[in-house]
C-alpha positions, 0 to 999 in steps of 0.5 A: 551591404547585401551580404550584410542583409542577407545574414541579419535575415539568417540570423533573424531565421535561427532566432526565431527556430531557437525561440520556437525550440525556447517555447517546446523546452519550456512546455516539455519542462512543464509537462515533465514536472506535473508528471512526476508530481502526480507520480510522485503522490501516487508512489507515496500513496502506494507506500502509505497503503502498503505500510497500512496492510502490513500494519494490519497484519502484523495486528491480526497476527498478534491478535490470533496469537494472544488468543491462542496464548490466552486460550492455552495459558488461562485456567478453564474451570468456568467451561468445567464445572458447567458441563454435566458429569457422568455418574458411574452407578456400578450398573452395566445397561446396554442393548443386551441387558 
């Protein structure tokens, strides 16, 4: 009858050691799994960030080449005809004249 005493309380110890390990499971589960959310939300702004720079500069590539294509391709009679002409009069004039 002692003997059978003496393991109901070493059964009662392992119960409760396996229940305080129980509890530290569960807290480490939930501190695992607010981790990788808040990791998870931070990759995923990270990703969207680099899609929005790549975004941009694929843009502003486009954008220089449209204007160096417009620049070349258009016709430039309007720069042209504004700027003052030269007039060759047949007379030299310089320093020694």
């Amino acid at each position: 009858m002692l003997n059978n005493f003496d393991k109901v309380l070493e059964r009662d110890g392992k119960l409760a050691e396996l229940e305080q390990r129980s509890d530290q499971l569960l807290d480490m589960s939930s501190a695992f799994s607010k981790t990788t959310k808040t990791l998870a939300q931070k990759k995923r702004w990270e990703n969207i960030r680099c899609r929005i720079y790549m975004g941009l500069a694929v843009a502003g590539g486009l954008l220089i080449l449209l204007i160096v294509l417009l620049a070349i391709f258009l016709p430039q009679s309007s720069g042209d005809s504004s700027a003052p002409q030269a007039r060759d009069t047949g007379v030299a004039s310089g320093p020694g004249d």
